[in-house]
C-alpha positions as CSV (number, residue, x, y, z in Angstrom):
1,X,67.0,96.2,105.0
2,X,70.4,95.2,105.4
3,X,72.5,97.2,102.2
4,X,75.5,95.4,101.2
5,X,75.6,96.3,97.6
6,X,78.3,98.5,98.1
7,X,80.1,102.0,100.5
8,X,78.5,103.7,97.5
9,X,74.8,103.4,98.7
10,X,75.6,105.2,102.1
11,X,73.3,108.0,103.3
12,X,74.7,111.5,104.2
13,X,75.1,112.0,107.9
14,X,72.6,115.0,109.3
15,X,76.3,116.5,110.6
16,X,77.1,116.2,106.9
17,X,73.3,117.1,105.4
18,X,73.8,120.4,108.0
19,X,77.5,121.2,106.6
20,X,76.0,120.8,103.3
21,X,72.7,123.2,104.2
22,X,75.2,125.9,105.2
23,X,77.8,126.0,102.8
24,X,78.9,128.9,100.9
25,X,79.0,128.7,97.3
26,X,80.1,130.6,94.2
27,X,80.4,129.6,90.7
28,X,82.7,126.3,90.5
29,X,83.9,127.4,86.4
30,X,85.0,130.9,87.5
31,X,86.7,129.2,90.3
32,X,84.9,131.1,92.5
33,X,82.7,128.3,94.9
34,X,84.7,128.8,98.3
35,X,84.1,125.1,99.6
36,X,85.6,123.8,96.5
37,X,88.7,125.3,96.9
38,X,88.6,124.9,100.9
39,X,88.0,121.0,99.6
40,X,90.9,120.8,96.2
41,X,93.6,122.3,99.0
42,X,92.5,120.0,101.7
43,X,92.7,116.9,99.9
44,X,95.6,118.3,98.1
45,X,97.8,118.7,101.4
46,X,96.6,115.8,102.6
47,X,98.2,113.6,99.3
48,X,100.8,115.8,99.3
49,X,100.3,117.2,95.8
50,X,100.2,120.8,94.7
51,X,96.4,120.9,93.4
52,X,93.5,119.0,93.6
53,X,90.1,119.2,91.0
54,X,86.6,118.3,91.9
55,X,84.6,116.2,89.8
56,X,81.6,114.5,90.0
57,X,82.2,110.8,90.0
58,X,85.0,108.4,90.3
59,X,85.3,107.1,86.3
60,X,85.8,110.8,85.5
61,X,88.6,111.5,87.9
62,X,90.2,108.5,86.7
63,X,89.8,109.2,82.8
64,X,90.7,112.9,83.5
65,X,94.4,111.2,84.9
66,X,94.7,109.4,82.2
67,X,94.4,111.8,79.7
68,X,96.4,114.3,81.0
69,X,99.5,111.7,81.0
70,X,99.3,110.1,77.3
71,X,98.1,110.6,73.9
72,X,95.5,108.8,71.8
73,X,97.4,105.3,70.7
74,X,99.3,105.3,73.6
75,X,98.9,102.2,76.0
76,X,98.6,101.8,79.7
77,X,99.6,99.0,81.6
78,X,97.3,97.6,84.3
79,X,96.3,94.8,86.3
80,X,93.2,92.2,85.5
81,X,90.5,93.6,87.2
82,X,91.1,97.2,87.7
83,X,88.4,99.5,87.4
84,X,89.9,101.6,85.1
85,X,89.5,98.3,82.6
86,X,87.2,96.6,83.2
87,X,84.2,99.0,84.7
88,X,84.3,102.0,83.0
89,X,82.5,101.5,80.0
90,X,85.5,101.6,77.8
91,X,86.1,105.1,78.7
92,X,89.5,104.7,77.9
93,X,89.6,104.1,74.5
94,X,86.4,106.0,73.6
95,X,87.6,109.2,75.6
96,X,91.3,109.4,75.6
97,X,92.1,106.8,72.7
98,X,94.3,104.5,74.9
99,X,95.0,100.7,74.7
100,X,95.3,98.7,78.2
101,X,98.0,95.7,78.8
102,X,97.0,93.7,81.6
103,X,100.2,92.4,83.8
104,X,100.2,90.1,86.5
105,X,97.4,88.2,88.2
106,X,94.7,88.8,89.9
107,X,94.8,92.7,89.7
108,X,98.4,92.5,91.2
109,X,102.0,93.2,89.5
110,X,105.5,93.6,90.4
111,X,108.3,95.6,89.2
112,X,108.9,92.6,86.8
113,X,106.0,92.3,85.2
114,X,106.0,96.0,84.6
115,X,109.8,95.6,83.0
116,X,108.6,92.8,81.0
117,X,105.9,94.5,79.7
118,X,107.5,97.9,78.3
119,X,109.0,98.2,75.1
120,X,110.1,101.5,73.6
121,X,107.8,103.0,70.6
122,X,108.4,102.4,66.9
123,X,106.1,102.9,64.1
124,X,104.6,99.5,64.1
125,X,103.7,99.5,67.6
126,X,102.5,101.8,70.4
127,X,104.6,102.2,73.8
128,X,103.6,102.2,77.7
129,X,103.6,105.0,78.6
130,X,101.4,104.7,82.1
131,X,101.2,102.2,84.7
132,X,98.2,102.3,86.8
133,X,97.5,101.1,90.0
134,X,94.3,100.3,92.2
135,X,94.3,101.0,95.9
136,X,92.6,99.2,97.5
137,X,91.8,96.6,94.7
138,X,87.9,96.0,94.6
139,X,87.8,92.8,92.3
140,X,90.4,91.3,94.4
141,X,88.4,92.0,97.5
142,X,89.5,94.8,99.1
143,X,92.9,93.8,99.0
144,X,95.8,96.3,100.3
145,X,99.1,96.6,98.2
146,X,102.7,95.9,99.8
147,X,104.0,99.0,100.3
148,X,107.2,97.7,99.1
149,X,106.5,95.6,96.1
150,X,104.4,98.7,95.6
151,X,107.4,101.3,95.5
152,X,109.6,98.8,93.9
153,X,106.9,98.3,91.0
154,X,106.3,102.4,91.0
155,X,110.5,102.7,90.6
156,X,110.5,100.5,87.3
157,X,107.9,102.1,85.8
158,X,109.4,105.3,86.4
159,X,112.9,103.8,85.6
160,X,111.3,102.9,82.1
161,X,110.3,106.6,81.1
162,X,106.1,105.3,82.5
163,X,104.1,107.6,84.2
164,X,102.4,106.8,87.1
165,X,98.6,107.1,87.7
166,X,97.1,105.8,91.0
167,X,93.0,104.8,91.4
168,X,92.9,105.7,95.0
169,X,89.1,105.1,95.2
170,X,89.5,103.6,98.6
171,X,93.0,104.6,99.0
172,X,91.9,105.9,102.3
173,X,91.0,102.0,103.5
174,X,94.5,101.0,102.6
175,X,96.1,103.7,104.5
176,X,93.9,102.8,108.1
177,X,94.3,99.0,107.2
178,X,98.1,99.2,106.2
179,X,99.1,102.0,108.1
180,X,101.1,103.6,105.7
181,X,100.0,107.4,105.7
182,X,98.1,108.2,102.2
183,X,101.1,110.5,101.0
184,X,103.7,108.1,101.2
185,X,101.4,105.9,99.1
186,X,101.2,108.3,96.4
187,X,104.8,110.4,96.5
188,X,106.0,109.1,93.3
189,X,102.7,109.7,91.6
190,X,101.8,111.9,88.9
191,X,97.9,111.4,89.4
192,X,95.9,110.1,92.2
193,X,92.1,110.1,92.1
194,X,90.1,110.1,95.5
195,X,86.6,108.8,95.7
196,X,84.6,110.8,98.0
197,X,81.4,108.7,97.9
198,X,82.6,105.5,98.9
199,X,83.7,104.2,102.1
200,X,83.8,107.7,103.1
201,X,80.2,108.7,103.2
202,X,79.3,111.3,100.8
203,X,76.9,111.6,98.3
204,X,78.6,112.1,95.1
205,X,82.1,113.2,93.8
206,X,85.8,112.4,93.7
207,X,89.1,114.4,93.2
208,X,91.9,114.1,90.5
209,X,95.3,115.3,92.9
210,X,98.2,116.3,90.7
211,X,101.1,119.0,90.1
212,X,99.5,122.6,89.6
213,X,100.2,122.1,85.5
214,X,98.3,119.0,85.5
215,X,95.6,120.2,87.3
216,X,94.9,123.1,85.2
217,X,95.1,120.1,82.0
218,X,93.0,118.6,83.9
219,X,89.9,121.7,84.3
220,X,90.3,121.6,80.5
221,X,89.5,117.8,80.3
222,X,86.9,118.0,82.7
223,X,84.8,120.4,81.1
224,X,85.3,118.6,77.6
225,X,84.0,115.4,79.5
226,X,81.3,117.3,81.1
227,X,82.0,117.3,84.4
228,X,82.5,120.7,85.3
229,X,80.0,122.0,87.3
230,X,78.6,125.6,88.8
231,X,77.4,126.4,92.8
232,X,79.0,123.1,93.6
233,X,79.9,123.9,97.2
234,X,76.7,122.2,98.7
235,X,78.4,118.9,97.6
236,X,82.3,119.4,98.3
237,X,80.8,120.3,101.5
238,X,79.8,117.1,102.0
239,X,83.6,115.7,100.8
240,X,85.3,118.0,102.5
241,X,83.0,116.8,106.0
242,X,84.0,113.2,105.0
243,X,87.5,113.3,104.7
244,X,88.0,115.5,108.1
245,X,85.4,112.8,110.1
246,X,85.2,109.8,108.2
247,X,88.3,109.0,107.7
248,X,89.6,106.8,110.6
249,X,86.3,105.5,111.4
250,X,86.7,103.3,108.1
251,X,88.6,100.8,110.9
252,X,85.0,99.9,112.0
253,X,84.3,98.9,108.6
254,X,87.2,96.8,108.3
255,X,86.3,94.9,111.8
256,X,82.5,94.6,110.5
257,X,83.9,92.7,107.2
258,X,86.1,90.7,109.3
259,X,83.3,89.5,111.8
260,X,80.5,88.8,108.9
261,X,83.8,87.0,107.0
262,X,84.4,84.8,110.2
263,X,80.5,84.0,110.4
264,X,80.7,82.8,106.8
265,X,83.7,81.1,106.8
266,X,82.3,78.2,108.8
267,X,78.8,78.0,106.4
268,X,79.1,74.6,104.6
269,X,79.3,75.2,101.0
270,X,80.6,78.7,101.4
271,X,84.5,78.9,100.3
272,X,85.8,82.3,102.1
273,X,89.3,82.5,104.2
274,X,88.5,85.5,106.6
275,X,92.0,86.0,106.7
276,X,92.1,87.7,103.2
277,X,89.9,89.9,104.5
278,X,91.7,93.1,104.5
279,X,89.2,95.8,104.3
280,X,85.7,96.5,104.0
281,X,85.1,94.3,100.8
282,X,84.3,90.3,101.5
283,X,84.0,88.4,98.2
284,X,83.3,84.6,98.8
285,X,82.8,81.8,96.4
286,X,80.3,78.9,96.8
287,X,80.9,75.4,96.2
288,X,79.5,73.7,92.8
289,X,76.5,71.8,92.8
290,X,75.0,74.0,95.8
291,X,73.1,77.3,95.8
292,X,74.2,79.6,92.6
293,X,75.3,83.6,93.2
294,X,71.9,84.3,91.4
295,X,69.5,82.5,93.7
296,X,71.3,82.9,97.0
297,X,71.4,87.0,96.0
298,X,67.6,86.6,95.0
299,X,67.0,84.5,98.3
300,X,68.7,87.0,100.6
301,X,67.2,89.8,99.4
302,X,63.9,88.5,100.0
303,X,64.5,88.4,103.2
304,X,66.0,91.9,103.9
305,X,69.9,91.2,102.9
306,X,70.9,92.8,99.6
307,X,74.6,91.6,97.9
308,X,75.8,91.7,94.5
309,X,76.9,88.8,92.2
310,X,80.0,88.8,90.8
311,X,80.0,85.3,88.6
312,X,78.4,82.1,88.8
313,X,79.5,81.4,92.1
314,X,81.3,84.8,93.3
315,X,79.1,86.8,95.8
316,X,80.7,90.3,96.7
317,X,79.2,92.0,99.9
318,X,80.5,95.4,101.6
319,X,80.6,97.3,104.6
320,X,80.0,100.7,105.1
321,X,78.6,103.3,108.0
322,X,75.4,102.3,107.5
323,X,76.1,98.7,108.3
324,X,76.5,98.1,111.9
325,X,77.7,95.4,113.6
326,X,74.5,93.4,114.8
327,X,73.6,94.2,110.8
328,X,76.5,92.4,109.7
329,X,76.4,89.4,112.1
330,X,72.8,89.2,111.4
331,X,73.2,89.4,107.5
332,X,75.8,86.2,107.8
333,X,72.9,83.8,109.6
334,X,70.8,84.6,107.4
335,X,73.2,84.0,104.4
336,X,74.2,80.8,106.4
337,X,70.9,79.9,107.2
338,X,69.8,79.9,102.7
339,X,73.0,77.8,101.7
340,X,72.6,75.3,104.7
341,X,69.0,74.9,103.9
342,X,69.3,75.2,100.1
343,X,69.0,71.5,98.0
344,X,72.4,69.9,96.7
345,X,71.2,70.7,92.8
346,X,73.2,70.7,89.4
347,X,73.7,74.6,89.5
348,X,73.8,74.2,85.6
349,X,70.1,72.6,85.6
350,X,67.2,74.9,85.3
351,X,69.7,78.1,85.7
352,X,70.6,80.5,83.3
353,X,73.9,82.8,83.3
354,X,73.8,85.5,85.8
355,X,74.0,88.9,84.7
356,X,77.5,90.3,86.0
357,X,77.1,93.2,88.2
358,X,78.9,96.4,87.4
359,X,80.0,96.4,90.9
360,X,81.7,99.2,92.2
């Protein structure tokens, strides 16, 4: 089997099952789990905040942000796609009370769009008060901000009185691919979250970086959500093994999505520029009146290759470190080999809708 899915369906290392076997643990509530707090002042240092929380998935870290920078009726400002929006079960108005604005296009904004989207509060109307960024953005493909149109954009929001909140899921993919060092990504930043389970290889959790006042807000929020947790160490083990091993081996990743993009690329009824390849994440369109997302994700997986659909004709796969090279090149012909052979049919006749994947 050949798992493209996602970097979320990655199995811990044995170096990271033994780390995790021998950790020393305490009680996570009491603040007394030592690996926790050797993992929150890691991952602190290394975004250049004061504190750092553990929680135990991605959605959590980023509606723990959130809430710790607005009230309920505030609204946030964000771009079409983002997985604060759009995959998050509408966390964001059930949890915290908050409206979203998309700006831009495609999941992407400018300083602009951000100053043409604010307008001050009155009694008939809520106000901005957060701008929040993705980094890298997964429904764009994997792409990896401009670190200046990036700034600029984080400088009007802040110009404007906006907070700034930062989905750093994969921000460790945009630093490698870009770079830029993940600090200077995220010095303007009141919030970051970190996914841990991701491209980086552990089994579960992420981190919610901040000043020391928001962090303790955040503790709060995190037990009313749920989220906080007891002898936690065995699995910030694991993080804090990913984030001091895993880190610049994500360039592997990025080479593996180039070289399957490249294979693709010159598949007849595929549509797929490698060249916007940035990362780890490839999504490719395919051409009306061949093969549909829905059979061809059906077809491959019958034959060892497993992908999400995305749409109709939108196909997202991923690399990870359990995808190696010869997997990825050997994935692509036989992805090649079903649309090539697959009949030139009306994808509207005898098809239903696909169901859209919650892919994250």
């Amino acid at each position: 089997m050949i798992d493209l899915r996602s970097d979320t369906v990655t199995q811990p290392t044995p170096a990271m099952r033994q780390v995790m076997a021998n950790a020393p643990v305490g009680d996570d509530v009491y603040n007394e789990d030592p690996t926790v707090i050797q993992l929150e002042e890691y991952a602190a240092q290394l975004v250049g905040k004061e504190a750092a929380l553990f929680v135990p998935s991605g959605t959590m870290a980023n509606q723990i942000a959130l809430g710790i920078l607005t009230q309920p009726g505030d609204e946030v400002l964000i771009g079409a796609g983002s997985h604060c929006y759009s995959h998050e079960g509408g966390a964001g108005a059930v949890l915290n009370g908050l409206q979203f604005q998309v700006i831009g296009a495609g999941g992407s904004f400018n300083a602009e769009d951000i100053y043409a989207a604010y307008r001050p509060k009155d009694y008939l109307q809520s106000s901005p008060t957060v701008v929040a960024f993705e980094n890298t953005h997964n429904r764009g493909g994997g792409w990896v901000w401009n670190i200046k149109e990036f700034q600029d954009a984080a400088a009007t929001a802040k110009a404007c009185g906006m907070h700034l909140h930062l989905d750093g899921a994969r921000l460790f993919n945009a630093s490698v691919a870009s770079g830029v060092p993940v600090d200077k990504w995220v010095e303007s930043f009141d919030t970051v979250s970190l996914c841990l389970s991701k491209g980086l290889g552990a089994p579960v959790g992420s981190l919610v970086c901040a000043s020391g006042q928001h962090i303790q807000e955040a503790k709060r929020l995190r037990k009313m959500f749920g989220g906080a947790m007891r002898q936690v160490g065995i699995l910030a083990a694991a993080g804090l093994y990913a984030l001091k091993h895993h880190v610049e081996r994500l360039t592997e990743d990025h080479a593996h999505a180039k070289l399957f993009a490249s294979i693709l690329a010159d598949t007849p009824g595929i549509l797929l520029n490698p060249e916007m390849v940035e990362t780890n994440i490839v999504r490719f369109d395919l051409e009306l009146g061949n093969i549909d997302a829905e059979n061809l994700v059906t077809q491959a997986r019958e034959r060892g290759v497993f992908l999400l659909s995305s749409g109709r004709n939108t196909v997202r796969a991923v690399t990870h470190l359990d995808v190696n090279k010869d997997d990825c090149f050997n994935a692509a012909q036989i992805l090649h080999s079903i649309v090539v052979n697959s009949s030139k049919t009306n994808p509207l006749k005898n098809s239903k809708l696909p169901m859209i994947s919650n892919v994250v």
